[in-house]
N, C-alpha and C positions, 0 to 999 in steps of 0.2 A: 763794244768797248766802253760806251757812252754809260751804258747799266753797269757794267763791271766795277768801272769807276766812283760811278755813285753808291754801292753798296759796302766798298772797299771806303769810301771816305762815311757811312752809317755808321760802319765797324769800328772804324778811329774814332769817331765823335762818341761812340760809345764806351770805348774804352777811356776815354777823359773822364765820361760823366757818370760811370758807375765804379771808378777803378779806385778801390778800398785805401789807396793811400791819397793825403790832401793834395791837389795840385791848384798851384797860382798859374793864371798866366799874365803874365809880365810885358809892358814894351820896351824898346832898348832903354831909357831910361829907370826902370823900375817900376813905372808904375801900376798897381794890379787892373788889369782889363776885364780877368773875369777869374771868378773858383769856385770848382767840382763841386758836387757836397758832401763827399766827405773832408775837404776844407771846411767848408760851415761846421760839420758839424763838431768836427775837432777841435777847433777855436773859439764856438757858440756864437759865432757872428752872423750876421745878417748880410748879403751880396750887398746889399746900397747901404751898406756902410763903409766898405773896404775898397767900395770898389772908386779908380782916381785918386787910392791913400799909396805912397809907395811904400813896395814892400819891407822895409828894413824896421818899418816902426814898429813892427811885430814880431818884428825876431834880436835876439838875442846870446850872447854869449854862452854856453858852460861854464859854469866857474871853471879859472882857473888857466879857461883859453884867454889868448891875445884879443887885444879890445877889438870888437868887429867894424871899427872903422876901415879896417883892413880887409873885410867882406865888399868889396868894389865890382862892378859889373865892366867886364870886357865881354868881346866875341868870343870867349872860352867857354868850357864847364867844369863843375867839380863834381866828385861823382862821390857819395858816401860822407859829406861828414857834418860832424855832432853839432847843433843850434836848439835853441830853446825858442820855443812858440809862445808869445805871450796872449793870453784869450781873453776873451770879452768880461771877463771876471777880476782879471789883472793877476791871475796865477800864470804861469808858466811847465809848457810840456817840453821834457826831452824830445828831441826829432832827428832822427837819422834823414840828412836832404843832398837832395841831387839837383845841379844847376847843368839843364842842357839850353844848348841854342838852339833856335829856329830860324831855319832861311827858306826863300821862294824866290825860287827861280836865280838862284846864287846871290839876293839880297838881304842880308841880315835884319828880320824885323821885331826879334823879340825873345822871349824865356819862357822857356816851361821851369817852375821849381815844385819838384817834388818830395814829399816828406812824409816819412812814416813814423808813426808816436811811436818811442822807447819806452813808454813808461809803466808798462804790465812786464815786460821785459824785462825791466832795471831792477824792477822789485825781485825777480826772479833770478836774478846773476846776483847780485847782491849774499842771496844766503846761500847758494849752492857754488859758488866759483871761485876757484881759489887764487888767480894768477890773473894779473892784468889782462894779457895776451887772453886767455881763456875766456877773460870778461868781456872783451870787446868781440871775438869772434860768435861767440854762442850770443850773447845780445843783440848784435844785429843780424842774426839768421838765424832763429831757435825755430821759426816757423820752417825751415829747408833741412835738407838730411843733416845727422852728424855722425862721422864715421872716424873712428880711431884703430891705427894701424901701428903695430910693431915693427920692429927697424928688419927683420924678412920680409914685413908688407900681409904680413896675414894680420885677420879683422881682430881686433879687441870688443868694438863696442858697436853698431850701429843702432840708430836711434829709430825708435816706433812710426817717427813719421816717414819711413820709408813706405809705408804703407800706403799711405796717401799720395806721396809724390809720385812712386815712383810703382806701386802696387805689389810691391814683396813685403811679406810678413819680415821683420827684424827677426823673429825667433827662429826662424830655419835660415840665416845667412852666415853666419859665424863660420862656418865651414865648408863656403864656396869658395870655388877657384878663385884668383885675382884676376879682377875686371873681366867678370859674368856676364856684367849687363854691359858692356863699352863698345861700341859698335867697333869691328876689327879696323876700320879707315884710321880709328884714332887710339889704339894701344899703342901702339910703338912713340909717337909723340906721348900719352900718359908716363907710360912705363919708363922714359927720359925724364920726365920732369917728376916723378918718383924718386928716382936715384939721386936723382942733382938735389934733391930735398934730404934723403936722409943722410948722402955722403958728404956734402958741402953746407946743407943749411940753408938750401935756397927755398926760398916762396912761392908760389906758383899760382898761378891763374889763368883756366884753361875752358876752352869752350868748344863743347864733342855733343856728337847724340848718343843718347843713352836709351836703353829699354825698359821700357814701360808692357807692364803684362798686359794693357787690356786695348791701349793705345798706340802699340808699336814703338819704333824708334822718334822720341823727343830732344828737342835740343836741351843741351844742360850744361851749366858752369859749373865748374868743381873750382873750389879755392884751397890749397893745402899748403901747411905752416908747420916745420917739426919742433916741437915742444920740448924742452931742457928741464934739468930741475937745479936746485940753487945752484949746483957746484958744474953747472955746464953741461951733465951726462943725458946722453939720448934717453926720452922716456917714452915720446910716441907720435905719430906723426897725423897733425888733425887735419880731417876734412869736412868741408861744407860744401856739400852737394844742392842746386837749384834746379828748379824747371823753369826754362827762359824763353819755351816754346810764342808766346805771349808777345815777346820782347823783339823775337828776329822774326815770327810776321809780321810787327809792325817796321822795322828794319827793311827787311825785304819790300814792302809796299812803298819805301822811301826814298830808296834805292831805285824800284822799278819808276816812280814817275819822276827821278832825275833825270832820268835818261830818254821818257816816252813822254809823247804828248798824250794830254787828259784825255782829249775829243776824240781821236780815232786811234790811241793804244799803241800808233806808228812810232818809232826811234823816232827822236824829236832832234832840233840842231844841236845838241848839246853832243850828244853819242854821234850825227854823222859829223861833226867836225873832229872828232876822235877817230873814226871811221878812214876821214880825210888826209887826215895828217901820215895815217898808216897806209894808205896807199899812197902816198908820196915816198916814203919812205925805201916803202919796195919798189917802185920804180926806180929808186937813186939807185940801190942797193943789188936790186938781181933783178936790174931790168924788165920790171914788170908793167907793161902798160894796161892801163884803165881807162873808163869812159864815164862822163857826166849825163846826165841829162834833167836839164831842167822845166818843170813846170807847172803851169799854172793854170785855173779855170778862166775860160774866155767869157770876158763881163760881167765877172761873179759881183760885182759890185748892184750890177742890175739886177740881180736874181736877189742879194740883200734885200733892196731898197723896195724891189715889187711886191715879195713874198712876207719878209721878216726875215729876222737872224735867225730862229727856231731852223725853218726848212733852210737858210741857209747853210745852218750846222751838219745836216742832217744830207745836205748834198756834199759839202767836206768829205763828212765821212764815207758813205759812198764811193767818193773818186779815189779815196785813197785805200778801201778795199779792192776796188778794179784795178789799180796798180801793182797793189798785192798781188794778186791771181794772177798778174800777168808774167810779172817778170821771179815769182814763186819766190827762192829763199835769195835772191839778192835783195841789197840793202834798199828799201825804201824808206821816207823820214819825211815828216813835212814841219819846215821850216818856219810856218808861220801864216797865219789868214790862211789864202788858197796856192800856196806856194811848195809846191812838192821837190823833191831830190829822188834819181836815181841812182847809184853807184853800181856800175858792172866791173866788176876786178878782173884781169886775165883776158882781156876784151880788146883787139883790136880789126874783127872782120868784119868791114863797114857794112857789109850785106846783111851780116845778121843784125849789127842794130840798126839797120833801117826797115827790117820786119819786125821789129820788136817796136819803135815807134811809131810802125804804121798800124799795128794789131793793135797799139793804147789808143791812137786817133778812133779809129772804128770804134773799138770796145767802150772808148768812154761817152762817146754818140749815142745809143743806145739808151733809148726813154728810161726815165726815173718816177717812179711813182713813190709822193709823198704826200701821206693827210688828203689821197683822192685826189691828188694837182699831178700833172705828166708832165716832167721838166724834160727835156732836150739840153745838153750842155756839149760843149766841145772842150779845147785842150791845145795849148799850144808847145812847142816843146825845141827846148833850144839842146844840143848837143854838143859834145868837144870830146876829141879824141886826141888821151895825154901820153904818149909814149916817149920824151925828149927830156930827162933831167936836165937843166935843173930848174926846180918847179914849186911857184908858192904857193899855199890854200886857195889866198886874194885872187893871184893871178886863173889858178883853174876856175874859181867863180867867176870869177870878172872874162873871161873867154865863154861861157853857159850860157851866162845873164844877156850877153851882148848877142848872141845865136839866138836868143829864147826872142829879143825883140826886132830883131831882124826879122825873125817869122811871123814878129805879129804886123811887120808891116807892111807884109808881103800878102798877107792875108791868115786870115785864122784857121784854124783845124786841122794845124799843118806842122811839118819840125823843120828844122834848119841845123849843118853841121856849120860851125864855124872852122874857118880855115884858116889854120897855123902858118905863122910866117917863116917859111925856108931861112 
């Protein structure tokens, strides 16, 4: 999990530092801490000169927009709109920017701003686009499909760069069925947010996978707007199609280490405290009882301090793969240092878990060989069995915790049920 992670965080760092549109990155303040290059090279700046300058003194209003004092940095983001980049020349680039937040480990530490030059774009809406509306959709996505559809929903126009997107020739689609390429999960949501477009006039923006000839099903956003002419009458209903494939692996990788720890890939406290709260739940509710068990490695602190933290990482993860294996698709998660959780749902046969924390004591016994060193580690392991609503998160820890050192003072390598008070 250790490789996993680190190759999934090369991936990210690569996607900063080759990703064709400029990105700052910001701390909460504003101030630039570091940028990609294509930031440099879009602005013609130099990293040590920007960098510790905050970012507003390089950006700029639109004519015509409201003074950008009103551009202020909260914990929010904005997503899409129009600023001017002033560069090291003291000219100024149109830039379509997007402000996200950055947090770790639920602490707000900063900004990513990202921005893509309008300005080959603008030149090119400019003489071919006749309507506001028209100018802002096709300018800021001329590089993603563009598809125009009749108030039936059959194709008027797609654009050549389906080819690339998406690997259909534009010249043979004009006479396919509606939504060819839309994976069946998501036509009946399209096919609603179609009609709600050309019967009422609604906007849409929607996020499906779509099929790609060479690469299967992609994820992709469709954005679609129906278009009027002066006197209000339906003329045709526009869409811009994206591949956002890019976008929700990175999502998806963001998501997954919310919820898992880096080091061993385990559900980290974050998801079993979610975990936790829903089996309380069910207990209140259809009497469901569950069981804890908590544990930890015995004098892991010594095996730090003997070894180094490398091999003590590397016995972490270890224990918390033999936890795995043992108790298979129940919840395991470790909480922090060498501090594990188990969650058994539907669990109240004291038999069976006291062969299931006797088969962890044994199993985690069982020499470890790391970098040619043979560790011996044990395990101590405190229990509670919850079937009595009514019942807090605190309290079911706080009943673990207190069994977990009961055991340890009883001796080590060994578990301990704590006992509920009648």
């Amino acid at each position: 999990m250790a490789a996993e992670y680190r190759r999934l965080r090369n991936h990210l760092i690569s996607l900063y530092n080759y990703n064709t549109d400029g990105i700052l990155y910001l701390d909460k303040k504003g101030k630039i801490l570091d940028a990609n290059t294509a930031f440099l090279a879009l602005s013609g700046f130099e990293k040590n000169h920007i960098v510790n300058c905050h970012f507003q003194q390089f950006i700029t209003n639109e004519a015509g927009e409201e003074d950008r004092k009103s551009f202020y940095l909260s914990e929010q983001y904005f997503i899409d709109k129009r600023f001017r980049l002033i560069t090291k020349d003291h000219s100024t680039i149109s830039c379509l920017m997007r402000l996200n937040p950055i947090k770790e480990e639920e602490a707000f530490i900063g900004y990513f701003l990202i921005m893509k030059s309008m300005q080959e774009l603008d030149k090119v809406a400019e003489h071919y686009l006749e309507s506001e509306l028209n100018y802002r959709m096709i300018a800021e996505n001329i590089q993603d499909v563009l598809v125009l559809m009749d108030k039936n929903l059959k194709y008027l126009y797609i654009s050549p760069s389906s080819k690339e997107i998406f690997g259909f020739d534009h010249t043979n689609l004009l006479n396919r069925e509606l939504f060819f390429n839309i994976h069946p999960d998501y036509r009946e949501i399209l096919s609603s947010k179609f009609t709600a477009a050309v019967e009422k006039g609604d906007a849409f923006d929607v996020k499906l996978k779509a099929f790609h000839t060479e690469r299967g099903w992609i994820w992709t956003e469709i954005k679609g707007k129906p278009v009027y002419d002066k006197d209000g009458r339906f003329l045709h209903l526009l869409l811009i199609a994206r591949d956002i494939s890019n976008e929700k692996q990175q999502e998806d990788h963001l998501k997954y280490f919310a919820y898992h720890d880096m080091l061993t890939g385990l559900p980290n406290r974050r998801m079993f405290n979610d975990q936790l709260e829903t089996a309380i739940s069910m207990l209140s509710e259809k009497n469901a009882p569950f069981v804890l068990m908590l544990l930890d490695v015995d004098n892991f602190k010594q095996i730090n301090d003997s070894y180094g933290h490398e091999i003590g990482d590397k016995v972490i993860i270890e224990f918390g793969a033999r936890l795995q294996q043992i108790v298979d698709d129940r919840l395991v998660a470790r909480l922090g240092g060498d501090e594990f959780v188990i969650l058994l749902l539907n669990m109240k046969n004291e038999e069976h878990v006291k062969k299931i924390a006797h088969r962890i004591n044994e199993t985690v016994k069982e020499p470890i060989i790391i970098q040619h060193t043979k560790l011996e580690i044990t395990t101590s392991i405190g229990i509670v069995f919850l079937e009595e609503p009514p019942l807090t998160a605190d309290q079911a820890m706080r009943y673990a915790d207190e069994a977990l050192y009961k055991g340890k003072s009883l001796g080590r390598n060994t578990f301990k049920i704590y006992q509920l008070e009648k």
